[in-house]
N, C-alpha and C positions, 0 to 999 in steps of 0.2 A: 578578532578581526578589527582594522582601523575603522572607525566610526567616518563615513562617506564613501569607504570604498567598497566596490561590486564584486556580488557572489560569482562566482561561476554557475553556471546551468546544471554541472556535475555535484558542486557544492551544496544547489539550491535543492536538489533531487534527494540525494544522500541524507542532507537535513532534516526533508520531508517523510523522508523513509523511516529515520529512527522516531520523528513524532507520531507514524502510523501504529510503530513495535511501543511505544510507550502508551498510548492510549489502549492496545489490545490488552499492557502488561496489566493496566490499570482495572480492564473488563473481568480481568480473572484469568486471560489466555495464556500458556506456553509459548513463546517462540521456540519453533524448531528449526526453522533457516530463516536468513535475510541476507539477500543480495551481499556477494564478494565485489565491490571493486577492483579490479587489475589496470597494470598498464595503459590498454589499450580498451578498457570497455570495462563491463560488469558480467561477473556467472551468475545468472537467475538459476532459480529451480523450473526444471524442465524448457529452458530457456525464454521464460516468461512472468512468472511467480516473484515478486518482491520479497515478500514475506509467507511464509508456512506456519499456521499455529495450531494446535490442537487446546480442546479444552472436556474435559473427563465431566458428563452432565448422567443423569437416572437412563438407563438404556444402552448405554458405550462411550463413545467418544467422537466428539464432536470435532472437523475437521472444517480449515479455513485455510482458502489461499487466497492471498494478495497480491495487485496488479498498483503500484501506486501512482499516482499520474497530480500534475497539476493545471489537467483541463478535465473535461469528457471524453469518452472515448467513442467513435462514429465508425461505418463500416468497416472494414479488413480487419483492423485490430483490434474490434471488439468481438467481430466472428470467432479470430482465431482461437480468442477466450473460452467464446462460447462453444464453438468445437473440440477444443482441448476438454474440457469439461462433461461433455456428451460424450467421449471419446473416452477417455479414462478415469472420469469420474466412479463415484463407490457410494456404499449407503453411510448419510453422516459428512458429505462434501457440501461446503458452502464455498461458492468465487465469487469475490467482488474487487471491485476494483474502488481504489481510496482516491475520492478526487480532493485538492486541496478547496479550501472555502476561505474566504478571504470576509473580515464583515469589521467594518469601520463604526465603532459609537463613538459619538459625537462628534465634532467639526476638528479636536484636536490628538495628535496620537499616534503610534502603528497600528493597521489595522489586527486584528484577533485572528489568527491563525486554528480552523479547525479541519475536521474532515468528515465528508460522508461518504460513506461505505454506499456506492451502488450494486448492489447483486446481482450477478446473473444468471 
């Protein structure tokens, strides 16, 4: 990318999405899916899932679905998380949703780009 020109919103998303899949790679997790972009939109898992990962712990296998966002998420579309989840959830399902964090040190710089996993 030219240094001054703007991402797209699609761009900025997508970005955000493989730094979600790189810090889980980083946790010890599997990716199982991550978001296709197409033409016209993106194919989530189960039409809402960013990313899928499992990770093999004492007892089974630990399961993880992600929602990646670069806000919070507030009524409707945090419901429907939490419904999907209620709904077809299993023993060993963790959902959270990856918001971006954004943290500026010092007065000069880009700010640090991280993420917090809020669960629901």
């Amino acid at each position: 990318m030219i240094q001054g020109e703007k991402m797209s919103a699609t761009s900025k998303g997508k970005t955000f999405e493989n730094f979600c899949a790189d810090q889980l790679k980083q946790a010890g997790w599997t990716i199982l899916f991550k978001s296709i972009r197409v033409r016209y939109g993106a194919i989530d898992f189960a039409g809402m899932w960013d990313i899928v990962a499992v990770k093999k712990q004492v007892g089974g296998i630990q399961w993880f679905f992600i929602q990646c966002k670069s806000r919070k998420l507030y009524g409707k579309e945090k419901q429907a998380l939490i419904d999907w989840k209620n709904t077809y959830g299993f023993s060993g399902i963790n959902c959270a949703v990856g918001v971006k964090i954004k943290e500026r040190i010092g007065t000069v710089g880009a700010p640090r780009v991280g993420v917090s996993w809020e669960y629901l």
